[in-house]
N, C-alpha and C positions, 0 to 999 in steps of 0.2 A: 351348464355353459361356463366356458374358460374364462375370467375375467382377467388380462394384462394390466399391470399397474405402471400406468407410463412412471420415466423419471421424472425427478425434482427437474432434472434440466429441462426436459420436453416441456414439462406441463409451465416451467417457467417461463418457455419463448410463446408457450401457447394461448398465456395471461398476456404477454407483452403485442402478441399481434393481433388481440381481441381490443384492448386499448390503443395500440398504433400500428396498423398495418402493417406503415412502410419502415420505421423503426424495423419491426418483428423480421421482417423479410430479410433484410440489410442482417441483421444479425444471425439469420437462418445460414445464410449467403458463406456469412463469414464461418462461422461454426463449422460448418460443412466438413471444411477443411483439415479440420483438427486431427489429430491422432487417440492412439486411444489412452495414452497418458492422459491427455487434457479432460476427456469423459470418466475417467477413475476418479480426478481428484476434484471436479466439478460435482460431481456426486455425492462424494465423500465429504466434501465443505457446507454446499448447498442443503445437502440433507441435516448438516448438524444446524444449521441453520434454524428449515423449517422446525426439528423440534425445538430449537432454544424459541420460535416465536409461538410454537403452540402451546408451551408450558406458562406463557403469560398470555395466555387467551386470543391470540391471532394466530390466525390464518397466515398462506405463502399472498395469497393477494396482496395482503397490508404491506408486505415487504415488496414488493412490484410495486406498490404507489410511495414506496420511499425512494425507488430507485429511478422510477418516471420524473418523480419531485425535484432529484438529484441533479438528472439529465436536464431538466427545464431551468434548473437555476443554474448552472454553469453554461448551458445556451446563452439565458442573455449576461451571464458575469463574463460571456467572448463579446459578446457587441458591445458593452460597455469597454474594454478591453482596447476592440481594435479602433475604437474610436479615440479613446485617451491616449493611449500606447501605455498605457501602465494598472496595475494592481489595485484594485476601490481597497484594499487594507494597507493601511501603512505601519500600524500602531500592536504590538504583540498582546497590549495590555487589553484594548479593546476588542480585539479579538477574543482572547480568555472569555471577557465580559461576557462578550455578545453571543459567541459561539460554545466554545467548550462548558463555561459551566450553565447553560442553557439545555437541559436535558432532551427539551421537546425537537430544537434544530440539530444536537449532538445528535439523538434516537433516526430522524429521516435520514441525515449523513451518512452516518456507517452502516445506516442498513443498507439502504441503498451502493455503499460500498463494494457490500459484500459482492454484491452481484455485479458490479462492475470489473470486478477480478477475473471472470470469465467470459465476461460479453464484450468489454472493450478490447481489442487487440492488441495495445500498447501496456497495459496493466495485464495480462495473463503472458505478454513474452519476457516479462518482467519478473515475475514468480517463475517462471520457466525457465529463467537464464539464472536464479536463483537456484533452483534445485537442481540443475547439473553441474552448477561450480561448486556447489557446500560439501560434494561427497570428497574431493580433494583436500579437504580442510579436516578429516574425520579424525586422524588420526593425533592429531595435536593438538586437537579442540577437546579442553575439560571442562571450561567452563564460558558460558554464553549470554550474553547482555544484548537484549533489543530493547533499542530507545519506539516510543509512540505503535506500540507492537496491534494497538484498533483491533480488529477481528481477527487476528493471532494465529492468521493462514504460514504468516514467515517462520512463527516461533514453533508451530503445532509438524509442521514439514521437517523442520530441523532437529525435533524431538525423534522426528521417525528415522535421519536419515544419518545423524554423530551418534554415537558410542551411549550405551545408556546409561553410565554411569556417568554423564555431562552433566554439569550443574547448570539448569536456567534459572534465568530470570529478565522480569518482561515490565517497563516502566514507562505509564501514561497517564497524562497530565486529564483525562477525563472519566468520572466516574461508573459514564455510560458507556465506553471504549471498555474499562476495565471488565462488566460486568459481561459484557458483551466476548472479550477475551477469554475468562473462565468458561464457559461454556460453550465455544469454539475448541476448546482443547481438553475436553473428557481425557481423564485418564494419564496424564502427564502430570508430571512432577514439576510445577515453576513457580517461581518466588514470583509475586506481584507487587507493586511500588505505586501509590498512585501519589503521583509530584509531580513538579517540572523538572526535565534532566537536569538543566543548568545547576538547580538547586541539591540535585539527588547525590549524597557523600558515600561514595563505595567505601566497602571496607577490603576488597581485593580487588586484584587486576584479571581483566578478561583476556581468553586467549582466543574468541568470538566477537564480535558488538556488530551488531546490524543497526542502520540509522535508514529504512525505508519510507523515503520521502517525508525527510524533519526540514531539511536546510530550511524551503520555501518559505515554512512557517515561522520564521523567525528574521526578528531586521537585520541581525550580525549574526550570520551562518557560521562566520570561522569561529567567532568562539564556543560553539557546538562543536567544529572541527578541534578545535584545541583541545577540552573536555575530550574528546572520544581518545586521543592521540596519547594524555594523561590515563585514559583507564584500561587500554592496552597492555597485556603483558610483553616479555623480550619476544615474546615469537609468535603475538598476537597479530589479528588478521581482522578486519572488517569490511562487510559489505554495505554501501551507502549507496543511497539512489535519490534524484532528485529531478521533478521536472523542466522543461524551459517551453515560455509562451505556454502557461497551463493557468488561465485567472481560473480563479473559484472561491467560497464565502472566509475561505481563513487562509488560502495563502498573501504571504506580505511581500519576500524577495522576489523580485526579477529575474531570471537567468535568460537572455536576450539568445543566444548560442550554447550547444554544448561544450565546443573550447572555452568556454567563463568557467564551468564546472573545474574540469579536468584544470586548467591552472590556478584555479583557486585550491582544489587537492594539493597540486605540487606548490607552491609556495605553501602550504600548511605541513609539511612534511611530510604529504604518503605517496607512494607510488603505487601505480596501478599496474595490475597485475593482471587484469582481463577485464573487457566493458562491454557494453553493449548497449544501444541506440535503438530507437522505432517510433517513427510517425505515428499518431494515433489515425492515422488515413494513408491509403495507399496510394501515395503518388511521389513522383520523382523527388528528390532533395531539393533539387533549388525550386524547383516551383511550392513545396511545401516549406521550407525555407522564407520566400518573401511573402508568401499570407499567413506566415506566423501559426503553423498549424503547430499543435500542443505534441513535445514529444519526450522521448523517455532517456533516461539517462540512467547508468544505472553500473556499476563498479565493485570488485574484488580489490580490494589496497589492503597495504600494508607502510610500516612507519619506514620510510626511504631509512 
């Protein structure tokens, strides 16, 4: 008898609707839709995945209850949220503290991450608006710098898709991000840096820098902006992304509207060159607009 070996993605919605039906369903719903890009590279990520979790002795389950974990904390860090109107972190330092060098809430984080990159809809149009704008960039991209690069879906895509003789390199302020990174990206050639960018002293200019979703996490975003704007070459190019109305355990800034972004870019010197926007839910602008539904932001710029 012929034994079929479902995907990592199936058997992953198939774990999720054993544990929440209507979760599962909603995301069956959504899935549906996709193309067959989104099932190549759902595949291709997820699967590196499960083996980076079975070579430290777990199972895809463990990672399902990191991303259950995930979902249910950022649940109620929105009711806390819409009740304050502001962010429970204020403080960068205490977040380091409490989060990043904290292995056990870093490990459910990004793992649970991971699969958020293809289950939520506002995070996989987000990668996807990424990977049709970077092939534009190919031929004058030598070399490539992403700041907080977590599961290293940005750095590992852009490996496959600039010139191979592109120099990476990928720098994150957490040790379990980093290791997590490595192993995410078999087979690529990339410098790793584990620091904080603010701190991190290039010794050359990028003609690349990805900043995918840093601002939040920090109380003065522009001097990140400043820093990236600094490590720029003359014909350097960066994609930044950031969300607004997004609480969760380590973002600190507010971005109340996507116009705060985009004018905070242009008074920091860059102009934007293509963007793109997405409700994390599917309903009109202004109604998801006044309940403050969480959405994406997300930008190709260059130094005006």
């Amino acid at each position: 008898m012929l034994v079929v070996e479902m995907s990592v993605l199936a058997r992953t919605l198939q774990l999720i609707k054993d544990r929440e039906p209507e979760y599962g369903r909603k995301l069956e719903t959504d899935i549906a839709r996709r193309d067959s890009a989104f099932f190549e590279r759902a595949e291709r990520f997820l699967g590196s995945f499960e083996r980076f979790l079975d070579a430290r002795g777990k199972a895809l389950d463990y990672g399902i209850d990191c991303h259950l974990k995930l979902r249910e904390a950022m649940i109620e860090d929105r009711m806390d949220f819409l009740r304050s109107g502001r962010y429970a972190s204020s403080s960068f330092a205490e977040v380091e503290q409490r989060v990043y060098a904290n292995p056990e809430i870093m490990e459910y984080h990004m793992y649970g991450l991971v699969f958020s990159q293809f289950l939520w809809t506002e995070q996989y149009s987000r990668l996807e608006f990424f990977c049709g704008g970077l092939p534009h960039y190919r031929e004058q991209t030598g070399s490539y710098l992403e700041l907080g690069g977590g599961h290293a879906m940005y750095i590992s895509s852009a490996a496959d898709i600039l010139r191979h003789d592109t120099h990476f390199e990928l720098i994150d302020i957490s040790a379990t991000s980093i290791e997590l990174a490595r192993a995410m990206s078999p087979g690529h050639q990339i410098q790793y840096h584990l620091c904080n960018v603010l701190g991190f002293s290039a010794d050359r200019k990028y003609d690349f820098l990805v900043a995918g979703e840093v601002l939040e996490h920090l109380e003065e975003p522009r001097k990140l902006l400043v820093k990236i704007r600094g490590m720029l070459s003359e014909r350097g190019h960066a994609f930044i992304s950031t969300p607004v109305n997004a609480p969760t355990v380590d973002h600190i800034y507010l971005f109340n509207h996507a116009q705060e972004i985009r004018d905070m870019l242009g008074s920091e010197g860059f102009f934007i060159e293509s963007e793109a926007t997405r409700y994390s839910e599917d309903w009109p602008a202004a109604q998801a607009e006044k309940l403050k539904i969480p959405q994406m932001f997300a930008a190709f710029v260059r130094v005006a």
